[in-house]
C-alpha positions as CSV (number, residue, x, y, z in Angstrom):
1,X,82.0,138.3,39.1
2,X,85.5,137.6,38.3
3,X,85.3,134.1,39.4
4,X,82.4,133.9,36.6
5,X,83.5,132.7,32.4
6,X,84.1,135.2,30.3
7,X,82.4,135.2,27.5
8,X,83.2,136.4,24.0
9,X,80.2,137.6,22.0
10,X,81.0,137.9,18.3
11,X,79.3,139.8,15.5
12,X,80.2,139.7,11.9
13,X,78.5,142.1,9.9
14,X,78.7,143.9,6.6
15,X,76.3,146.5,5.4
16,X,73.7,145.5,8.3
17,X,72.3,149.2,9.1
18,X,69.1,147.7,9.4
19,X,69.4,145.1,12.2
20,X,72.7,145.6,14.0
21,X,72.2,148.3,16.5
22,X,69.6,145.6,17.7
23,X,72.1,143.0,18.1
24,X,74.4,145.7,19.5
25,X,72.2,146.6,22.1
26,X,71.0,142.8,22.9
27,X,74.5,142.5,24.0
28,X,75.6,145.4,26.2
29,X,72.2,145.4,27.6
30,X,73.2,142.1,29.3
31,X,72.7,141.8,33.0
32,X,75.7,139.3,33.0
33,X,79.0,141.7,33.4
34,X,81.5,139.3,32.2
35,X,81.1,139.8,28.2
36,X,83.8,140.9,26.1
37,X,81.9,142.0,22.6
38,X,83.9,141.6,19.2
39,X,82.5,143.3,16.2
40,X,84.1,143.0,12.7
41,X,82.7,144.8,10.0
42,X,83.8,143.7,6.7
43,X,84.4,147.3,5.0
44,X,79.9,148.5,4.8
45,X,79.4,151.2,2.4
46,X,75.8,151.8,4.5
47,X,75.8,153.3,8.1
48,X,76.6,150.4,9.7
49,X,79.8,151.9,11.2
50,X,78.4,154.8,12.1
51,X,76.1,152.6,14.8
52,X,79.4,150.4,15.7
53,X,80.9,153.8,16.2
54,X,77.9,154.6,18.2
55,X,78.3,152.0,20.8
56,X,82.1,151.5,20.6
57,X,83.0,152.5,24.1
58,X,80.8,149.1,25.0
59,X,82.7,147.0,22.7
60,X,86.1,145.1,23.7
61,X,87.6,145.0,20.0
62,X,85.7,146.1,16.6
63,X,87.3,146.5,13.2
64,X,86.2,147.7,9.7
65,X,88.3,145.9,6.6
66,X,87.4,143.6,3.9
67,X,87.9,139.9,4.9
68,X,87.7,137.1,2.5
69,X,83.9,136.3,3.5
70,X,81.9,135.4,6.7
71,X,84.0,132.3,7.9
72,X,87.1,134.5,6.9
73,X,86.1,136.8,9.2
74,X,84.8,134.6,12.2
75,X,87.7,132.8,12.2
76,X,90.0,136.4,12.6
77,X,87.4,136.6,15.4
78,X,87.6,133.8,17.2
79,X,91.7,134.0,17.4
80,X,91.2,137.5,18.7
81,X,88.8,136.5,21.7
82,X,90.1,136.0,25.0
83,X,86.4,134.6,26.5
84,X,86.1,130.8,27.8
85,X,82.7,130.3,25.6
86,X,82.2,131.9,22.2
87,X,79.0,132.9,20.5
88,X,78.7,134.3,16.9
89,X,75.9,136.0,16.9
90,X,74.7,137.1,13.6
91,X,73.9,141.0,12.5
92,X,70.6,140.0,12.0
93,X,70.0,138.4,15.4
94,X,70.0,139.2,19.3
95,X,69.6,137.4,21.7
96,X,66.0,136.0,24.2
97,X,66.3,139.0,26.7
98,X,68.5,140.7,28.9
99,X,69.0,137.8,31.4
100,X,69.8,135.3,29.1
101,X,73.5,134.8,29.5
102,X,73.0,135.3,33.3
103,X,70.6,132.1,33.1
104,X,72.5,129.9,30.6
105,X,76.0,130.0,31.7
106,X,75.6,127.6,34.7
107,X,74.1,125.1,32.6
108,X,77.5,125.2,29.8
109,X,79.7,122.1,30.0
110,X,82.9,122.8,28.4
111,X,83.3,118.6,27.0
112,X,79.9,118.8,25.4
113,X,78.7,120.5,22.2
114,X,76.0,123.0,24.2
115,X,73.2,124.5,21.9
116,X,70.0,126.1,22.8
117,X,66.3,126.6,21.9
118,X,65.3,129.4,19.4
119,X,63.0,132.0,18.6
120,X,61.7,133.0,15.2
121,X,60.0,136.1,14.4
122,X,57.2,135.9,11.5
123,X,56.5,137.9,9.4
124,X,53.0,138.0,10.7
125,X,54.5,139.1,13.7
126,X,54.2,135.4,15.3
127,X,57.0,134.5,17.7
128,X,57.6,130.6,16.9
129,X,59.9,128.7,19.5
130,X,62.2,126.0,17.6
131,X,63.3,122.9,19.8
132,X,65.8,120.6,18.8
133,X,66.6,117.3,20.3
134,X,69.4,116.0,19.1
135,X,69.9,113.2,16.8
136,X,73.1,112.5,14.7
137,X,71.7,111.1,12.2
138,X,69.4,114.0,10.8
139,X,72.6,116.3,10.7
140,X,73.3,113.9,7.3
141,X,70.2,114.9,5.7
142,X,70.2,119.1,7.0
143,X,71.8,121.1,9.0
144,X,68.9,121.0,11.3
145,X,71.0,122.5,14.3
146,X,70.9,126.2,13.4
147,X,74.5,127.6,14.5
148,X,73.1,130.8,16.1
149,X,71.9,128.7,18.9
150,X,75.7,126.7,19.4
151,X,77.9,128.2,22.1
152,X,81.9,126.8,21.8
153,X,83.9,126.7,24.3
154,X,87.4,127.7,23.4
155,X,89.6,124.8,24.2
156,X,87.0,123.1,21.5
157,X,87.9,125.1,18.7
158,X,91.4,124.5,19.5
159,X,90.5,121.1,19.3
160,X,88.4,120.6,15.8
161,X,89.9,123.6,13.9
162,X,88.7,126.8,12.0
163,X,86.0,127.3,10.1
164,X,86.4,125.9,6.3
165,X,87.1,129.1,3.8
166,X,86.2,126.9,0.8
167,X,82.2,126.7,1.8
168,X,80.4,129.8,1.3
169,X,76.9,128.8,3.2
170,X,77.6,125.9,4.7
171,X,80.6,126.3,6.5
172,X,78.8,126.1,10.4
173,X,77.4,122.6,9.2
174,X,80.7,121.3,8.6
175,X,81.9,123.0,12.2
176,X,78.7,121.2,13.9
177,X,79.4,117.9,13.0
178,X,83.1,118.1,13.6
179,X,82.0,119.1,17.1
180,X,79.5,116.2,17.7
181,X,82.0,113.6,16.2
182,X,84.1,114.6,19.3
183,X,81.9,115.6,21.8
184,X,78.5,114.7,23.1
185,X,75.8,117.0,22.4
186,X,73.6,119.1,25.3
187,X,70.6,120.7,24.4
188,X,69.3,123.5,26.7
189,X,65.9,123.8,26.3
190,X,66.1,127.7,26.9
191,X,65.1,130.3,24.1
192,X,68.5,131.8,23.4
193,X,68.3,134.2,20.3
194,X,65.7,135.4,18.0
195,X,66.4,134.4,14.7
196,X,66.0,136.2,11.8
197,X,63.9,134.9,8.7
198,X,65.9,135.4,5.1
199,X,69.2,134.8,6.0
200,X,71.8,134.4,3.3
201,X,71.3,130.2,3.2
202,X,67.6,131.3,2.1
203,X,68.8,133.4,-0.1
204,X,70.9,130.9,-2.1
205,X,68.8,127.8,-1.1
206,X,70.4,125.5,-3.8
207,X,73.6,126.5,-3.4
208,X,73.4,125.6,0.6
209,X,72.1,122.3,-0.2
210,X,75.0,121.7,-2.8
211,X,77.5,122.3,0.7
212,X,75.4,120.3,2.8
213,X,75.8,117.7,0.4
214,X,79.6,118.0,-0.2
215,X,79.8,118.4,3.7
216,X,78.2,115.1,4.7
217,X,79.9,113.5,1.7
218,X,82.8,114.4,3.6
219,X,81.8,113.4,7.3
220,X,81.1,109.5,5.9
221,X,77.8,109.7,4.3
222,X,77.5,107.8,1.3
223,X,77.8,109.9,-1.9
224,X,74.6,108.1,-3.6
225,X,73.1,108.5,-0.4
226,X,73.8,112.2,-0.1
227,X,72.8,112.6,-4.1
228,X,69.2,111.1,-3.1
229,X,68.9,113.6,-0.1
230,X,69.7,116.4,-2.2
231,X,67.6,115.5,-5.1
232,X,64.9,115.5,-3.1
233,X,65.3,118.5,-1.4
234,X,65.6,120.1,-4.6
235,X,62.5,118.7,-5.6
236,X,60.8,120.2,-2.5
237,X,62.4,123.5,-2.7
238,X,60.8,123.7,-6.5
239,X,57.2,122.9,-5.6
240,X,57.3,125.3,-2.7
241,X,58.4,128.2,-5.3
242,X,55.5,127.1,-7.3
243,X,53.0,127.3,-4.5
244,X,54.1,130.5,-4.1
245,X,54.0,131.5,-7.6
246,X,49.9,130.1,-8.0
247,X,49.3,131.9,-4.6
248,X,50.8,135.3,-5.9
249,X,49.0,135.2,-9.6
């Protein structure tokens, strides 16, 4: 195996006690040996170091601290790592099965931007797979291309730059399309992670859609343009709250 990529799995987490021994354990429980795992804890006040601490003898680096936010601390991450690819994989995430990485990591091209298939977990209990083909285009109007499912090869990071402090939501859009600007995009059409409903984006819908705006502002869209996409998401957003709302009373 030590002809094989290593690869560096990274988890950023803070006060994640209920989801991150699940991620923990989606990751040493990997049939592929050549993982280093990277877990920094921005300073929990729940148990979650006490499960880091549980599993640390399975874990290449992990830290507790305050950071300056979630980009903050991926970025701190991503210098640390020593892998060829990269994958942040969120506290509240873990990955397809135990195979996964043992199936995938033939198909990785290191000069294109590689992203998989997903899984989402309902709260019925339904297990939706997400597909998405890739077209540049709809990256303008949302960050359709959910970052869990990206896997960055480390020379490309060297090439397009850290993750941007100054968004709080929407910082992996902005990494996304700096990617595809530079390199062409491969899809995988392999279920790679289950991804968790409720993440902090869907917490703070109209403030991730104020980034996304600001982002493809930035990347060339037209500022009118970008208004007219954001209006009408807003608009959208609203009447689904209401829905709810008529459903509940």
């Amino acid at each position: 195996m030590s002809n094989q990529p290593l690869v560096s799995v990274i988890t950023v987490v803070r006060n994640g006690e209920q989801t991150i021994e699940r991620a923990i354990k989606s990751v040493v429980e990997q049939t592929y040996e050549r993982i280093e795992y990277l877990v920094l804890d921005g300073g929990s006040t729940d148990g979650t170091v006490d499960l880091i601490r549980k599993y640390e003898r399975r874990i290449a680096y992990w830290r507790s601290e305050p950071d300056g936010g979630i980009y903050d601390a991926m970025n701190k991450a991503i210098e640390i790592a020593t892998g060829d690819w990269i994958h942040l994989l969120n506290a509240d995430d873990f990955y397809a099965d135990s195979d996964v990485w043992a199936r995938v990591i033939c198909r990785l091209d290191p000069a294109r931007v590689n992203y998989f298939a997903m899984i989402q977990r309902l709260k019925s209990g339904e297990e939706r797979r997400y597909r998405f083909p890739y077209r540049f285009w709809r990256l303008y109007y949302s960050a359709y291309l959910p970052h869990p499912a990206l896997v960055v090869h480390h020379t490309q990071y060297a090439a397009v730059g850290k993750y941007s402090t100054s968004y709080k939501i929407a910082a992996d859009h902005d990494m996304i399309l700096r990617l595809v600007r530079r390199y062409h995009a491969n899809f995988i059409d392999i279920p790679f992670v289950f991804m968790s409903l409720g993440g902090f984006s869907s917490r703070y819908p109209e403030l991730a859609l104020r980034e996304v705006e600001r982002i493809t502002v930035t990347h060339g869209l037209p500022w009118a343009l970008a208004r007219a996409f954001y209006l009408v998401k807003v608009a959208r957003l609203k009447s689904r709250k209401l829905q709810r709302q008529r459903r509940a009373s």
